[in-house]
C-alpha positions in Angstrom: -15.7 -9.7 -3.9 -15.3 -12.6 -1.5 -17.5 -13.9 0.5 -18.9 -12.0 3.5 -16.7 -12.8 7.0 -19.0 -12.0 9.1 -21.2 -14.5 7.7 -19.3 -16.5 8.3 -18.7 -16.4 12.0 -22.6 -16.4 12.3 -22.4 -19.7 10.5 -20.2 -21.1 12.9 -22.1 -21.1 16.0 -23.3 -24.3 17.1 -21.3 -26.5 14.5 -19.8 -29.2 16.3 -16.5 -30.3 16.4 -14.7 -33.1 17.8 -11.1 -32.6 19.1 -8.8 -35.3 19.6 -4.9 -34.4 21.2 -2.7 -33.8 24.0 -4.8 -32.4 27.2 -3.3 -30.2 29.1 -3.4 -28.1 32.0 -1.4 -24.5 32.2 -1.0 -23.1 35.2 -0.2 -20.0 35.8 1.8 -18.6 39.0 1.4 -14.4 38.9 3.9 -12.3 41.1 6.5 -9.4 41.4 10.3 -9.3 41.5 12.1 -6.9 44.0 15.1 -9.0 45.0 17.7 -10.9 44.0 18.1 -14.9 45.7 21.6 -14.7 47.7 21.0 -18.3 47.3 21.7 -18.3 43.5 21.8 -15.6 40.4 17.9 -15.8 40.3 14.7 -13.8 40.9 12.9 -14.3 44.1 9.2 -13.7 43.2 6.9 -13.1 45.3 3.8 -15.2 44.4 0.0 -13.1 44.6 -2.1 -15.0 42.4 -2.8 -18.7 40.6 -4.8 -19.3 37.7 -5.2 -22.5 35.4 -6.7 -22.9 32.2 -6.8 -25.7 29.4 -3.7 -25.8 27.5 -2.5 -28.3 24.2 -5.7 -29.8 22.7 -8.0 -28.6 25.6 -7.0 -24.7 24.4 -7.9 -25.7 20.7 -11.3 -27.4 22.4 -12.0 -24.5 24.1 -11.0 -22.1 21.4 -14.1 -24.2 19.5 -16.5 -23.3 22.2 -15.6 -19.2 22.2 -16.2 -19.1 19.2 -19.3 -20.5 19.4 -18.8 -23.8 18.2 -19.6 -27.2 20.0 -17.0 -29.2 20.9 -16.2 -32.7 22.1 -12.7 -33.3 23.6 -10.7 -36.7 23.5 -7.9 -37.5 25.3 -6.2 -38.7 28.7 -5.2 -37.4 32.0 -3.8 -38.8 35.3 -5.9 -39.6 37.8 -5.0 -36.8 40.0 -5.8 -33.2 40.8 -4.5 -31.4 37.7 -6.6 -34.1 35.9 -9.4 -33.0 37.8 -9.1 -29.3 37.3 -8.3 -29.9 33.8 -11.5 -31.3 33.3 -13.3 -28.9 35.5 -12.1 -25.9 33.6 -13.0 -27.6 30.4 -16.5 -28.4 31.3 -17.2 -24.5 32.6 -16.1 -23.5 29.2 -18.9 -25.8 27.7 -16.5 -28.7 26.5 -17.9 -31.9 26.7 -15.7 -33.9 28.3 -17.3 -37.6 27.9 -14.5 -38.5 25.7 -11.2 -37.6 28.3 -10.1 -41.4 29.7 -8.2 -41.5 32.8 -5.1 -42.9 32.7 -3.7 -43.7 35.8 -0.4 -44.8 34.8 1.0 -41.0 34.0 0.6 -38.1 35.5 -1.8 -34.8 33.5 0.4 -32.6 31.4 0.8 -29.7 33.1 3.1 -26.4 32.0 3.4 -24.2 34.6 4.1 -20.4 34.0 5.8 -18.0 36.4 4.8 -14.7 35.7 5.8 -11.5 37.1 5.3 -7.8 35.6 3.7 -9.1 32.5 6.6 -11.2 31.8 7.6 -15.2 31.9 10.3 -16.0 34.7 10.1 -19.6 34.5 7.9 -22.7 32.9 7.9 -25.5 34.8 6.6 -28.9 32.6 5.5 -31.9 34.2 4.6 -35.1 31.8 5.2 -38.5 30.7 5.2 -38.2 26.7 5.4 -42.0 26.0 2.6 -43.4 23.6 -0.5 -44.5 25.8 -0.9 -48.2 25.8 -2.7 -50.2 23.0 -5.9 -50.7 25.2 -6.2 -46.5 25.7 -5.4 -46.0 21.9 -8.4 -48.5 20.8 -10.8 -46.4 23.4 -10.0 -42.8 22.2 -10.7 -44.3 18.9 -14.0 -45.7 19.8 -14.9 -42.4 21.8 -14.0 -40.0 18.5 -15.8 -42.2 16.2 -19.1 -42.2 18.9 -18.8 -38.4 19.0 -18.0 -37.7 14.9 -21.4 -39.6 14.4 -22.9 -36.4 15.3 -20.0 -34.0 14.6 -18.8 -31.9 11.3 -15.3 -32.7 11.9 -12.1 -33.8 13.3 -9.3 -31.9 14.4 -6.2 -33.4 15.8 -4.4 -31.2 18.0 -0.9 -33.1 18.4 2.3 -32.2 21.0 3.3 -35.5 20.8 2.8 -36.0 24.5 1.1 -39.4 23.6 -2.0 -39.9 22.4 -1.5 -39.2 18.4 0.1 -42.4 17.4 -0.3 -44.7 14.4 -2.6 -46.6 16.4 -4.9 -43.6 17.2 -4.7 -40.7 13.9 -4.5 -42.8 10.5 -7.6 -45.2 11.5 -9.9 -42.2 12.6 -8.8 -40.3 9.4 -9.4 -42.7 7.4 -12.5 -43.5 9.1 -13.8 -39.9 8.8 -13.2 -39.3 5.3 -14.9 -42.5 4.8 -17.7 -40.5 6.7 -17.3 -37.5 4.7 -16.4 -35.8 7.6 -13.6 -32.8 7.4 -10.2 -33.9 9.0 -7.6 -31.2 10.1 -4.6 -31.5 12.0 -1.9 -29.0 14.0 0.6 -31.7 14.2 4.6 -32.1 14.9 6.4 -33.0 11.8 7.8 -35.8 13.0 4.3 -37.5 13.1 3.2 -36.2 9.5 3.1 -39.2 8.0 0.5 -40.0 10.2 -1.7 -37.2 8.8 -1.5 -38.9 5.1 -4.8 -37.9 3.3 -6.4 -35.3 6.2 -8.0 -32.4 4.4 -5.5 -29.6 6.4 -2.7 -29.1 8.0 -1.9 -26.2 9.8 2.2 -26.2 10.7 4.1 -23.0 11.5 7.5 -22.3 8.8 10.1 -24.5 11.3 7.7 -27.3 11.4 6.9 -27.0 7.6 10.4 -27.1 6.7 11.2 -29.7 9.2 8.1 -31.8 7.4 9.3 -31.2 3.4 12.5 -31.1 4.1 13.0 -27.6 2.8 15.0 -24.8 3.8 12.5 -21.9 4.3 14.2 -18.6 3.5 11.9 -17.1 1.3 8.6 -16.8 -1.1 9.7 -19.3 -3.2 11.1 -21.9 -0.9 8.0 -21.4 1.2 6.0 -22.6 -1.8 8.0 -25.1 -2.3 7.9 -26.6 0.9 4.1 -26.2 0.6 3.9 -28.0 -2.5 5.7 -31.0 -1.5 3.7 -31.1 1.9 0.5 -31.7 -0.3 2.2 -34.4 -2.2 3.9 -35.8 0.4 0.8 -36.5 2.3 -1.8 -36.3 0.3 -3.2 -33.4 1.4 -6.0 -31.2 0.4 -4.6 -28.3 1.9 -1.6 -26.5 4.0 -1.7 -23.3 6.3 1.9 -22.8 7.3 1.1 -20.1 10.3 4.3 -17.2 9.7 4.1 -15.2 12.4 3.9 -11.4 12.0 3.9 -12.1 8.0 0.4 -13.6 8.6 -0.5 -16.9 6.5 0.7 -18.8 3.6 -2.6 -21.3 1.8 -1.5 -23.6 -0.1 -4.4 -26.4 -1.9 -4.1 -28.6 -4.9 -4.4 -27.2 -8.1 -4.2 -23.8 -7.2 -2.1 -21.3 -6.8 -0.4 -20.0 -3.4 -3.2 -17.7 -1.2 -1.0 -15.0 1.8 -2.6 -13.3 3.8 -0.8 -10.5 5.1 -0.6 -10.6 9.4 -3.7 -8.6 11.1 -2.0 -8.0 14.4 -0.3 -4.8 15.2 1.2 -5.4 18.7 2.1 -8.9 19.8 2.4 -9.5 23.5 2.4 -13.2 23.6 2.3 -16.0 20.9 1.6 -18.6 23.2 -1.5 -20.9 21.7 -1.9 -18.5 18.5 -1.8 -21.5 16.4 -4.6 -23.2 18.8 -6.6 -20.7 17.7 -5.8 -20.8 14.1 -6.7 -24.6 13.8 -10.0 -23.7 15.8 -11.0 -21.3 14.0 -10.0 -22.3 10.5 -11.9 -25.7 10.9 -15.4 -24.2 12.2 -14.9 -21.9 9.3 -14.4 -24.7 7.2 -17.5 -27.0 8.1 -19.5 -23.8 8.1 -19.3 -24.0 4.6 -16.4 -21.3 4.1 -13.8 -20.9 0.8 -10.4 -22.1 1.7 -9.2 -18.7 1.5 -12.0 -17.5 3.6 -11.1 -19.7 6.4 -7.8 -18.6 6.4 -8.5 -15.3 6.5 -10.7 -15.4 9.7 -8.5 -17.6 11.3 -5.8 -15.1 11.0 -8.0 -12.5 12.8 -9.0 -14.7 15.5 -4.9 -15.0 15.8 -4.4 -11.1 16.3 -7.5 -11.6 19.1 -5.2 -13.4 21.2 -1.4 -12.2 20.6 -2.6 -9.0 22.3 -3.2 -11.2 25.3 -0.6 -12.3 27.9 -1.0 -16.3 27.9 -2.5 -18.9 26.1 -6.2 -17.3 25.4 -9.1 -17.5 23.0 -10.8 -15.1 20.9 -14.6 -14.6 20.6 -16.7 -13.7 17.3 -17.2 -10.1 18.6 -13.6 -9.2 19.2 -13.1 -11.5 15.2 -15.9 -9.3 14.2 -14.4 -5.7 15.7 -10.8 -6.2 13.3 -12.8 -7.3 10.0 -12.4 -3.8 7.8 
């Protein structure tokens, strides 16, 4: 028998993490479509409701605190108003947010969603992706490695929007493991190499394949591309996120774990693998198997596909799909 998942979501709650990423805000514009433009071939919706929430990193921070964890987040914003509600909504979801750095050279990332009848019209982005200057980079790293004195782990939640550079993610990983603190990472593949020697990474199958540089088409190429992930980068472990086929583990010197999808209906994928980094990590530090965390980070996935925009999902809705 393995090891009891409920446990283990008790065993979460008040380990602290400390998140380090692309901040973001998503907005959301709700509304209904009953026309036609005559000004173009496009909906005109009529707009009856705004709502904003942490997106990027600030989703995976706040994904920490629903699930009872405590979380520090790390990263920049613009010095204007999206900054400001960024930060607001982070801090009424009991982020601390000592460690986000103004930068007032680029505007907050912000994704804005038009919705109307349950369904996505438009996204409107608004960022500056170039790598924050030298001067940021050496104060994120001074603020994660204040806040890990305290912390279980790291995660690095990159969208290569600026902050994870080589300035910024191979010092504080290597400075962590030094600390014998856990280091996982959701991260682009074309920053892996950063990532060298973190203890998981969590891609999806395009991004694992774009990473080892194998075609994914099946069981076997899917280990394969798991395989050469871990000796790529000298990883501990990889949890390539597959969708509605669930999760694929794969650890040194042992053989490939799946664990077979627990959602049934899927309304919206958005910030699923926030979650799945979240949840796998607090799982982690709480003293969890490998396999365990996976497993419970799966659930916490088929929480929030059943909800329409990037969401989180709590122990007690974890706890109601456990059989």
């Amino acid at each position: 028998m393995g090891e009891d998942l409920r446990d283990v979501l008790e065993r979460m709650v008040g380990r602290r993490l400390v998140v380090l990423g692309d901040l973001m805000l998503d907005e959301h514009i709700w509304g209904k479509v009953e026309r036609i433009s005559p000004e173009a071939p496009v909906p005109v919706v009529q707009v009856k409701d705004r709502t904003s929430s942490p997106g990027g990193a600030g989703n995976v921070a706040a994904n920490v605190a629903a699930l009872g964890g405590r979380v520090t987040a790390v990263g920049v914003v613009g010095d204007d108003e999206a900054g400001r509600e960024l930060t607001d909504d982070l801090e009424a979801l009991g982020v601390d947010t000592g460690g986000i750095i103004i930068d007032e050279s680029r505007p907050t990332v912000r994704k804005t969603r038009v919705i109307a009848h349950s369904q996505q019209v438009v996204r409107i982005d608004r960022e500056d992706p170039r790598e924050i200057a030298g001067h940021l980079a050496e104060r994120l790293v001074a603020a994660v490695e204040d806040a890990l004195a305290d912390a279980d782990g790291l995660l690095i939640s990159d969208y290569e929007k600026g902050v994870v550079t080589g300035a910024t993610a191979p010092p504080l990983i290597e400075w962590a493991r030094g600390a014998g603190k856990l280091v996982t990472v959701d991260g682009k593949p074309r920053h892996f190499p950063l990532f060298r020697g973190a203890d998981l990474v969590s891609p999806n199958v395009s991004e694992a394949a774009a990473a080892s540089g194998v075609y994914i088409v099946d069981d076997a190429s899917l280990a394969e591309a798991g395989e050469e992930l871990l000796r790529r980068y000298d990883l501990r472990a990889v949890l390539i996120t597959r969708g509605e086929h669930g999760v694929s583990l794969f650890a040194r010197g042992q053989s490939p774990r799946h664990v077979s999808a627990a959602a049934s209906e899927v309304y919206d994928v958005a910030g699923a693998g926030d979650t799945v980094i979240a949840c796998c990590t607090l799982a982690m530090v709480s003293g969890a198997t490998l396999e365990s965390a996976a497993r419970l980070a799966d659930y916490a996935a088929a929480v929030v596909v059943k909800k329409v925009g990037v969401a989180s999902a709590s122990p007690e809705e974890i706890r109601s799909l456990i059989s």
